[in-house]
MILUMKE-945276 format. One record per atom (N, C-alpha, C): residue in three letters; atom name; y, x negated, z negated. Coordinates in Angstrom, 1 decimal. Layout:
   aa  at      c2      c1      c3
  ALA  CA       Y       X       Z
...
//
This chain:
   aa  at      c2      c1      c3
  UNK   N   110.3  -200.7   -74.9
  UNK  CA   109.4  -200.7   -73.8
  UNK   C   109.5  -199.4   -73.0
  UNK   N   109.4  -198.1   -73.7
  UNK  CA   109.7  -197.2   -73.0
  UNK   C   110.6  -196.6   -72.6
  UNK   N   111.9  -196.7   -73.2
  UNK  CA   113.6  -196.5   -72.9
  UNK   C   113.8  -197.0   -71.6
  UNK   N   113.3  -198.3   -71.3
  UNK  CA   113.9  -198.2   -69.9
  UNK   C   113.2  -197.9   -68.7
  UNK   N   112.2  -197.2   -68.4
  UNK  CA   111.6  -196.5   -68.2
  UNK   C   112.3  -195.0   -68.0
  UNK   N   112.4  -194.5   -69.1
  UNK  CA   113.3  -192.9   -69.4
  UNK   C   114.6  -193.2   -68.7
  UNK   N   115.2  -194.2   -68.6
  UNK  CA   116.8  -194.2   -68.3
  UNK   C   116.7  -194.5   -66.6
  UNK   N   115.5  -194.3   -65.9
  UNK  CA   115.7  -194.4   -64.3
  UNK   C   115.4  -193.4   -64.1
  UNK   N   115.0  -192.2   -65.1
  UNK  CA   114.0  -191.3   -64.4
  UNK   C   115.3  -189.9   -64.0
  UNK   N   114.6  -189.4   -62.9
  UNK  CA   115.5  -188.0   -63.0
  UNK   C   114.0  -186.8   -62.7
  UNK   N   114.4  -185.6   -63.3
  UNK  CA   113.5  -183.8   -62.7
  UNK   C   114.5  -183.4   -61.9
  UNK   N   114.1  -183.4   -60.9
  UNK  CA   114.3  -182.1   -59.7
  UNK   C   114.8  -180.9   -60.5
  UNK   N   115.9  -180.5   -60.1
  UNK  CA   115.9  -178.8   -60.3
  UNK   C   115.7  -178.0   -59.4
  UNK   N   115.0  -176.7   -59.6
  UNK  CA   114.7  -175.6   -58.8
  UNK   C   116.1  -175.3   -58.0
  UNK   N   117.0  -174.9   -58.7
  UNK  CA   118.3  -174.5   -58.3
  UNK   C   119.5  -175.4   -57.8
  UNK   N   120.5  -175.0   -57.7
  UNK  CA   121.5  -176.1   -57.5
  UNK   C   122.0  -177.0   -58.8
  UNK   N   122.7  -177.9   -58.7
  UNK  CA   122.6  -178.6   -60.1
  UNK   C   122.3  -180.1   -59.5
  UNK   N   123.0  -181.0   -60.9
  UNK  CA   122.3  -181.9   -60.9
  UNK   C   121.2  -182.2   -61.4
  UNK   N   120.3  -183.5   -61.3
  UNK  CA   119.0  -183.3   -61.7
  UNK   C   118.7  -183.8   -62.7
  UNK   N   117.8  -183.3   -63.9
  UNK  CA   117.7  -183.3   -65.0
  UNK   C   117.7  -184.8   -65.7
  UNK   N   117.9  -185.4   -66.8
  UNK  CA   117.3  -186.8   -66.6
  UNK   C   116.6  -186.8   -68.1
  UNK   N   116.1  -185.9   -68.5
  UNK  CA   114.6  -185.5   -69.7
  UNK   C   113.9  -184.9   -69.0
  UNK   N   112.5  -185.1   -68.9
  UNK  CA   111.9  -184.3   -68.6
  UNK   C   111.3  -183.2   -69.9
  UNK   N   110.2  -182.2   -69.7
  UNK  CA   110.0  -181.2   -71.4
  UNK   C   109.0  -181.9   -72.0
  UNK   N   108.5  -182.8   -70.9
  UNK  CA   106.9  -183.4   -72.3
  UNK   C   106.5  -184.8   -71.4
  UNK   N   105.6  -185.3   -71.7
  UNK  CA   105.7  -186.9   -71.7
  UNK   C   103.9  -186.7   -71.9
  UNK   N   103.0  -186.5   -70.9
  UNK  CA   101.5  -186.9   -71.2
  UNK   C   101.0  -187.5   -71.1
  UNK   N   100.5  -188.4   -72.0
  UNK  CA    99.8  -189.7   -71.9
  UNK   C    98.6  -190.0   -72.6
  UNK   N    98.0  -191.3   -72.2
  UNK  CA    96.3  -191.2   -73.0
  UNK   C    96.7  -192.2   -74.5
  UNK   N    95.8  -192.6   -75.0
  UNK  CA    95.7  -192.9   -76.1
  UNK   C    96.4  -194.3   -76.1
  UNK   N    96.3  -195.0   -75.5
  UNK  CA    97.2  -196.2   -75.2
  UNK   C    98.6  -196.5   -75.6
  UNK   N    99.0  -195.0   -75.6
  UNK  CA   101.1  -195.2   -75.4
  UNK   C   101.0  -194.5   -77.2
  UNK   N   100.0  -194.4   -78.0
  UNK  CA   100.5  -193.4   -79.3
  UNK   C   100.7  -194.3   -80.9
  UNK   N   101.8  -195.6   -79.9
  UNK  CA   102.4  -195.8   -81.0
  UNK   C   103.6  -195.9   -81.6
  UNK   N   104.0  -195.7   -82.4
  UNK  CA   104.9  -194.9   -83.5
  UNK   C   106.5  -195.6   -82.6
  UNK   N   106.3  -196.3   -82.1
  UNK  CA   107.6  -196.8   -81.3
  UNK   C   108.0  -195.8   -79.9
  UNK   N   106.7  -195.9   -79.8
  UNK  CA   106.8  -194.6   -78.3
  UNK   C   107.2  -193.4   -79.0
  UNK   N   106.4  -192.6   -79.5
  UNK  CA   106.6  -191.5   -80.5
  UNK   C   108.3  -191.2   -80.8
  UNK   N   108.7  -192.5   -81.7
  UNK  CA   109.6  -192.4   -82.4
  UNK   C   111.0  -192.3   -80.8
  UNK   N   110.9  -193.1   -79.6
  UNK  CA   111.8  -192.8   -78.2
  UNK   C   111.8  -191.6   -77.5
  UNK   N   110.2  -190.7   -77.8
  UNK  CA   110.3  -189.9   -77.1
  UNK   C   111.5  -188.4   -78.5
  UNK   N   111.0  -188.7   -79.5
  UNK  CA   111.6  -187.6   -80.2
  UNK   C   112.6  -187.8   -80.4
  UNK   N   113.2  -188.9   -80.5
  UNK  CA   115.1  -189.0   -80.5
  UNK   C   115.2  -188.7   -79.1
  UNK   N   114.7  -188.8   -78.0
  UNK  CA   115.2  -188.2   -76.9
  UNK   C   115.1  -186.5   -76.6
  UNK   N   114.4  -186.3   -77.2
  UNK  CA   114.0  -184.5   -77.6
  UNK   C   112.8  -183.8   -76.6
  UNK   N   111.8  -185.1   -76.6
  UNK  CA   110.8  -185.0   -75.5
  UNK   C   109.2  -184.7   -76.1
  UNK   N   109.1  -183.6   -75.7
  UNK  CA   107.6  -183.6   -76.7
  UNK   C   106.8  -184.9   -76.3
  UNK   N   106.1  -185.2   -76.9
  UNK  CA   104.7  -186.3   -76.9
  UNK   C   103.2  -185.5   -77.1
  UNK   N   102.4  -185.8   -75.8
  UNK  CA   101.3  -185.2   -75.3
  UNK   C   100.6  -186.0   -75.3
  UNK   N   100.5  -186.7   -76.7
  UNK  CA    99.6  -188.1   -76.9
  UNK   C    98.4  -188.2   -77.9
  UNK   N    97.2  -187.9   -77.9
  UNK  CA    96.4  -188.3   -78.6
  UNK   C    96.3  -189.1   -79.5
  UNK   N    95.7  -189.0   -81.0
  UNK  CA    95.8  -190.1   -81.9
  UNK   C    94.5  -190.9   -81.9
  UNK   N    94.2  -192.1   -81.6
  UNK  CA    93.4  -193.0   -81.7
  UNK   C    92.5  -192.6   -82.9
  UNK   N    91.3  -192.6   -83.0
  UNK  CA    90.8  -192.7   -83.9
  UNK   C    90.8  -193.3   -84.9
  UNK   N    91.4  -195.3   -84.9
  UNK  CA    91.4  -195.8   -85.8
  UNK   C    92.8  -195.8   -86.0
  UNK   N    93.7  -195.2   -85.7
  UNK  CA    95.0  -194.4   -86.2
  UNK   C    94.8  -193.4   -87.3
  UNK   N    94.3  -192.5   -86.6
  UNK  CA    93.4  -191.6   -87.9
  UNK   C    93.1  -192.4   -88.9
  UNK   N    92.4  -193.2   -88.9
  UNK  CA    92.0  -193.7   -90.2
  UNK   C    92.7  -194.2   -91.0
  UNK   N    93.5  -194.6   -90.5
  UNK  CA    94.7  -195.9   -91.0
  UNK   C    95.6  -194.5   -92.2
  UNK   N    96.2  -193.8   -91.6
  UNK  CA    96.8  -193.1   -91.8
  UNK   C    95.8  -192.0   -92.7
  UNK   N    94.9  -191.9   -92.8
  UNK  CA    94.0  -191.1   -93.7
  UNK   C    94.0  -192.3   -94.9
  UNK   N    93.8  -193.2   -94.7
  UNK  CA    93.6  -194.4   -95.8
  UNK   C    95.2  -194.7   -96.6
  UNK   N    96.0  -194.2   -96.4
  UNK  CA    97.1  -194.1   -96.8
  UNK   C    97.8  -193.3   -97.7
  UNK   N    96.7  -191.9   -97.5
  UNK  CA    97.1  -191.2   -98.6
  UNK   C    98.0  -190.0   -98.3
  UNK   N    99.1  -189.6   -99.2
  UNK  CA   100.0  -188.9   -99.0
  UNK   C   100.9  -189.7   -98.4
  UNK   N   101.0  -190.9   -98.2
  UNK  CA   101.9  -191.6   -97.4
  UNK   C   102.0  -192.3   -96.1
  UNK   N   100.4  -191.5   -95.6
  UNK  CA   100.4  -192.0   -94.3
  UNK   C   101.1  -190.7   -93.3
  UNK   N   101.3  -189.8   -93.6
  UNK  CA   102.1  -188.7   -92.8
  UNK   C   101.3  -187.8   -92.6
  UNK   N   101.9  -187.0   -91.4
  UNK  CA   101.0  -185.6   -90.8
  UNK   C   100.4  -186.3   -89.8
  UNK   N    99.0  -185.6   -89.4
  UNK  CA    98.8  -185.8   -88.0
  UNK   C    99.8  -185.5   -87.1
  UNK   N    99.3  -185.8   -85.7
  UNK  CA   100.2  -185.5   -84.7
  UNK   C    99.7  -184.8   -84.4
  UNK   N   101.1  -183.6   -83.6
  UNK  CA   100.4  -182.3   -83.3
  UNK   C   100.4  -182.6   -81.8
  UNK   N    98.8  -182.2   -81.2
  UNK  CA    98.3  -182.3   -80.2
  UNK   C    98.3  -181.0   -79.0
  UNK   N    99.0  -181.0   -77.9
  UNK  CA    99.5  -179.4   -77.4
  UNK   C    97.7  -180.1   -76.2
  UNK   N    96.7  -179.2   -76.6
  UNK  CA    95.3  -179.4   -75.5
  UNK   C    95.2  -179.1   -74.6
  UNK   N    96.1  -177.9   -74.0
  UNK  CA    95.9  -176.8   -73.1
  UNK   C    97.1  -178.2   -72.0
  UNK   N    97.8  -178.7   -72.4
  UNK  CA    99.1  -179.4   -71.8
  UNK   C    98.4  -180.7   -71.8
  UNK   N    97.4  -181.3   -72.3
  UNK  CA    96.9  -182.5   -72.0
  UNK   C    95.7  -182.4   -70.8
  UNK   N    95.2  -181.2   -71.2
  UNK  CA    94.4  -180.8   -69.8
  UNK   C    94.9  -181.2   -68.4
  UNK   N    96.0  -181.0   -68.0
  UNK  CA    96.5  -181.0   -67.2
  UNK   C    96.7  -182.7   -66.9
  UNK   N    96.9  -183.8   -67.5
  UNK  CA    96.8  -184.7   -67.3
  UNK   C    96.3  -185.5   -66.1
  UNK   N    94.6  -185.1   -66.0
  UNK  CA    93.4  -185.5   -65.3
  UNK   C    94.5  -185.2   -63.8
  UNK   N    94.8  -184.0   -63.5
  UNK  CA    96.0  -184.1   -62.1
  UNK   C    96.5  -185.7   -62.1
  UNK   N    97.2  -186.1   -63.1
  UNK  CA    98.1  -186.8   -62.4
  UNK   C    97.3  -188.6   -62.3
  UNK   N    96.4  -188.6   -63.0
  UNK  CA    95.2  -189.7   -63.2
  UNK   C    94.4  -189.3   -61.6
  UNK   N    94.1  -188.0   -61.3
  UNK  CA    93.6  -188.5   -59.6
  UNK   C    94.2  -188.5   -58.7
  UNK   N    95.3  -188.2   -58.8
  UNK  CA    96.4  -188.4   -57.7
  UNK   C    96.7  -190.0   -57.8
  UNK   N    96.7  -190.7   -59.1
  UNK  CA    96.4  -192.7   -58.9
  UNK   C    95.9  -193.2   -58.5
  UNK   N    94.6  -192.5   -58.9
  UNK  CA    93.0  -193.4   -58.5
  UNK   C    93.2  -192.8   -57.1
  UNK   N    93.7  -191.8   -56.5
  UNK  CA    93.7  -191.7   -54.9
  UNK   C    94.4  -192.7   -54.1
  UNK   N    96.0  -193.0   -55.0
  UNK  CA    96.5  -194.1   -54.1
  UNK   C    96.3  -195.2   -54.5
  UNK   N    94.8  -195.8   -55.5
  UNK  CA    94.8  -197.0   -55.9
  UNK   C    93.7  -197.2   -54.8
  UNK   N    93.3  -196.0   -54.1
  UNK  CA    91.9  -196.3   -52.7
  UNK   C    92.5  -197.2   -51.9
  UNK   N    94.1  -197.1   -52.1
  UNK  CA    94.7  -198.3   -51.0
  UNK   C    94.6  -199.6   -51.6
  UNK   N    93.9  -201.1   -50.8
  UNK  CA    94.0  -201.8   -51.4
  UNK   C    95.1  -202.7   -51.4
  UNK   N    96.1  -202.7   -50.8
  UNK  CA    97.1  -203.4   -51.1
  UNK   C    98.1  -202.7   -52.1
  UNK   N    97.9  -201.7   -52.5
  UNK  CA    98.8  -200.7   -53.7
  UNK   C    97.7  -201.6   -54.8
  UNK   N    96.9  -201.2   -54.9
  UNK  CA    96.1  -201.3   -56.4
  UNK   C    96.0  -202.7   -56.6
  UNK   N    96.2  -203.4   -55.5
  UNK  CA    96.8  -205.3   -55.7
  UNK   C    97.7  -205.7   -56.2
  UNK   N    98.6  -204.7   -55.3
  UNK  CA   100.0  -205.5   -55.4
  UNK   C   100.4  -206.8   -54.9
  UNK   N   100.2  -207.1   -53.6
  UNK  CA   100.1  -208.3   -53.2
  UNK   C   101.5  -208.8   -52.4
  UNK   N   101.9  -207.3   -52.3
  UNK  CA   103.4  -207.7   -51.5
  UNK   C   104.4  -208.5   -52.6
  UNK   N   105.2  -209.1   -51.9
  UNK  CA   106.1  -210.4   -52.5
  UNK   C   107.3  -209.1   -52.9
  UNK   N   107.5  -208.3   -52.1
  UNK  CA   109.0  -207.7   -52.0
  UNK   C   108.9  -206.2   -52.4
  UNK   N   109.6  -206.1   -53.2
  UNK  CA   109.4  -204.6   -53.7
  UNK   C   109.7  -203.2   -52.6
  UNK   N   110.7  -204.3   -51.9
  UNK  CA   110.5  -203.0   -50.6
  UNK   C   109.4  -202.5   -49.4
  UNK   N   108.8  -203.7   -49.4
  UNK  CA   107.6  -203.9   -48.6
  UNK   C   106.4  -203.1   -50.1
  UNK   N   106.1  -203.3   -50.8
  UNK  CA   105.5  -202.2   -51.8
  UNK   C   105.8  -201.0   -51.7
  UNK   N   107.1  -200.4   -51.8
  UNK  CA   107.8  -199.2   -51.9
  UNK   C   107.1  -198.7   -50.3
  UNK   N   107.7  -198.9   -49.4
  UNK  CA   107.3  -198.4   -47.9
  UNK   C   105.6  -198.5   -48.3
  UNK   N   104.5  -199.1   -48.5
  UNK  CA   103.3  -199.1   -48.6
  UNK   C   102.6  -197.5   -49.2
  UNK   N   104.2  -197.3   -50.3
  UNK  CA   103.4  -196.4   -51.1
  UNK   C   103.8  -195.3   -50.3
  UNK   N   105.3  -195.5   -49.9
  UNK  CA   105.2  -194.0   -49.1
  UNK   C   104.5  -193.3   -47.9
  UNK   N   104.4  -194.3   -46.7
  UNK  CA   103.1  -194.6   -46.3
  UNK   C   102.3  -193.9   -46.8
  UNK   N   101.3  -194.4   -47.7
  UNK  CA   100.0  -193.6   -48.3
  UNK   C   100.1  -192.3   -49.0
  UNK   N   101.6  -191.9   -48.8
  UNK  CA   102.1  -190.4   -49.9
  UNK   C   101.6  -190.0   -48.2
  UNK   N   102.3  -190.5   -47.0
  UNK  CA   102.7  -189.0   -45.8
  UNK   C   101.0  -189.3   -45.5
  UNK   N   100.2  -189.9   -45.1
  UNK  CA    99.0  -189.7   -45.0
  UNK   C    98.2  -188.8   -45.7
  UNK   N    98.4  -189.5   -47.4
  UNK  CA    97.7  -188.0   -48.1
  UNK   C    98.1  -186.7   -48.2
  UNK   N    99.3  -186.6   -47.5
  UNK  CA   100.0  -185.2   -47.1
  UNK   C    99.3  -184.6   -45.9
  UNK   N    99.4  -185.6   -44.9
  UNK  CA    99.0  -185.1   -43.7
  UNK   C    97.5  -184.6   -43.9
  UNK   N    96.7  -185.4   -44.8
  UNK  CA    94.9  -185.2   -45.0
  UNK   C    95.1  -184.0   -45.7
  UNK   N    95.9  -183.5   -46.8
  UNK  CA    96.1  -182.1   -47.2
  UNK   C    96.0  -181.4   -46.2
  UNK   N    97.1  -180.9   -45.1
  UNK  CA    97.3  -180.3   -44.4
  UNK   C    96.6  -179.6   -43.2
  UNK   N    95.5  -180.6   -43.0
  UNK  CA    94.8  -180.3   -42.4
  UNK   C    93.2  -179.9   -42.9
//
């Protein structure tokens, strides 16, 4: 589910170069923290900025010595998150983005960029 995903993605580099195609961490909510995602992001050599479910915890506490370590949770780097969750809910204020009602992915695509130069231009001024 999430490999092909990672295999379209590229990072910008500051300098000249080509551009990266790992990024250094992968922050996500509690939703993506299962052992298949985990297990894509670490053979790719990507940290995981994923929270463990509570009834993950448990499962894995009920297991014993054989449920594993916890996951280690970087807090200061999940903080940062909430950025990229209101920069969504800003362009989900559009209602044909948060629909999705367009038939054609290029008529979507133009929609969103659209609503990127607008929320540029509301920056800027």
């Amino acid at each position: 589910m999430l490999a092909p995903l990672l295999d379209g993605l590229s990072v910008a580099r500051d300098g000249p170069g080509r551009p990266r195609t790992r990024p250094d961490m992968l922050r996500g909510d509690k939703a993506y923290s299962s052992r298949a995602t985990r297990r894509t992001l670490r053979n790719r050599g990507i940290k995981a900025v994923i929270p463990e479910p509570r009834d993950q915890q448990q499962h894995r506490r009920n297991r014993g010595s054989r449920g594993g370590r916890p996951v280690d949770l970087d807090v200061e780097a999940y903080r940062g998150r909430n950025v990229i969750e209101r920069g969504y809910s800003d362009v989900k204020q559009w209602r044909g983005l948060a629909t999705r009602y367009d038939k054609l992915a290029l008529t979507y695509r133009a929609g969103t960029v659209l609503r990127a130069i607008i929320q540029w231009l509301n920056h800027l001024l």
